[in-house]
C-alpha positions in Angstrom: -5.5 -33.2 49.8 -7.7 -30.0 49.7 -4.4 -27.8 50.4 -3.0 -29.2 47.4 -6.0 -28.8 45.6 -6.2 -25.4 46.5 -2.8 -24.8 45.2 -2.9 -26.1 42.4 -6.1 -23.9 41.8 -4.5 -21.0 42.7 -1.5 -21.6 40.3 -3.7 -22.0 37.8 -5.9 -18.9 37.9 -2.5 -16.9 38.3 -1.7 -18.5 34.6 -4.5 -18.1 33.1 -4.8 -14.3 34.4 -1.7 -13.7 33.0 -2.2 -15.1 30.0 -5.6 -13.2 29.5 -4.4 -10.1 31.1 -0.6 -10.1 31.3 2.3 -8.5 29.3 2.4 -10.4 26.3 -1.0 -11.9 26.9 -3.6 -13.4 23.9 -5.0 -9.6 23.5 -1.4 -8.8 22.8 -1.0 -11.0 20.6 -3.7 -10.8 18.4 -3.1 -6.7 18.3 0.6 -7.5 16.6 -0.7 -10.6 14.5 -3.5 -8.0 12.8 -0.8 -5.0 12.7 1.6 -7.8 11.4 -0.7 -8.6 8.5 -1.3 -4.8 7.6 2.4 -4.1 7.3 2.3 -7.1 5.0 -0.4 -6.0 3.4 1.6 -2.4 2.8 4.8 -3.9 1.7 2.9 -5.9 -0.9 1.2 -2.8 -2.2 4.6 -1.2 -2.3 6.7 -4.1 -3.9 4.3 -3.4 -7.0 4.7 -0.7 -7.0 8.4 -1.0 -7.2 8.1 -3.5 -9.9 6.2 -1.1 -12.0 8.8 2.0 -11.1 11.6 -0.4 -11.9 9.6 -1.3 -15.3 9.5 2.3 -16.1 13.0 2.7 -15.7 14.3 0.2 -17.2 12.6 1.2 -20.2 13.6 4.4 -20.4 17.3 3.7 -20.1 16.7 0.9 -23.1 14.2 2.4 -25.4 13.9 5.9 -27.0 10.1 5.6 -27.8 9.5 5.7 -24.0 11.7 9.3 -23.7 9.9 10.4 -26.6 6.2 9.7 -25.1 7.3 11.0 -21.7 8.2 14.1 -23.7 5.5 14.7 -25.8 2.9 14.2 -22.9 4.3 15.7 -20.3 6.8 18.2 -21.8 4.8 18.9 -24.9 7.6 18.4 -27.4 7.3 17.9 -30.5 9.6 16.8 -33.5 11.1 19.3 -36.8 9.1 18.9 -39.5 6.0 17.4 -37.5 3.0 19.4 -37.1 0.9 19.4 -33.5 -3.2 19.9 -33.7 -5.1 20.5 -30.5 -8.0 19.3 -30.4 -10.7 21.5 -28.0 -14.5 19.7 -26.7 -17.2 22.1 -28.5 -19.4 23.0 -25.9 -23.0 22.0 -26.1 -24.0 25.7 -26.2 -24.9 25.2 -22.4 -23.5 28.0 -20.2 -22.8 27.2 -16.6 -24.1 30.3 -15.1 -27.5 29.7 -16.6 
C-alpha cells in the first residue's frame, strides 16, 4: 500500500509541476489571456475608428457641403463673389523677450 501511495504521489507532483511550470502551463496562460484582451482592446479602438473614417467618406461621396468644408479649412478656398476676413489675436502688448 505505501508503494502505491508513493506513486500516486509522485504522479501527482509531476502534474502539478507541469501544470505550474510546464509548456502551456497556468503562467502561460494568463500571459496570452492579458495579451488576448489588449489586442481586443486595440481592435476596438480601431473598429471606431473605422466607423468614423467610413462616416467621413461616405459623406463626402454624398454631400457637397462636406467637400466644400474640407476645402475651405484645409485648402483655404474660397467661392467667386465671396469675400474671406482673417481675423489675427491682438497681442496684449506683452513682449516675450521681456
Amino acid at each position: 500500500m505505501r508503494l502505491f501511495t508513493a506513486i500516486l504521489l509522485i504522479l501527482l507532483v509531476l502534474l502539478q509541476h507541469r501544470l505550474w511550470f510546464g509548456k502551456n502551463s497556468v503562467p502561460d496562460y494568463l500571459v496570452l489571456k492579458e495579451s488576448v484582451t489588449r489586442q481586443q482592446n486595440a481592435n476596438e479602438a480601431l473598429k471606431q475608428r473605422n466607423k468614423l473614417l467610413f462616416a467621413d467618406t461616405d459623406d463626402l461621396k454624398l454631400g457637397l457641403e462636406a467637400i466644400e468644408e474640407r476645402a475651405r479649412n484645409e485648402l483655404g478656398m474660397i467661392k467667386e463673389n465671396e469675400t474671406f476676413f482673417r481675423l489675427i489675436p491682438k497681442n496684449n502688448g506683452q513682449s516675450e523677450n521681456n
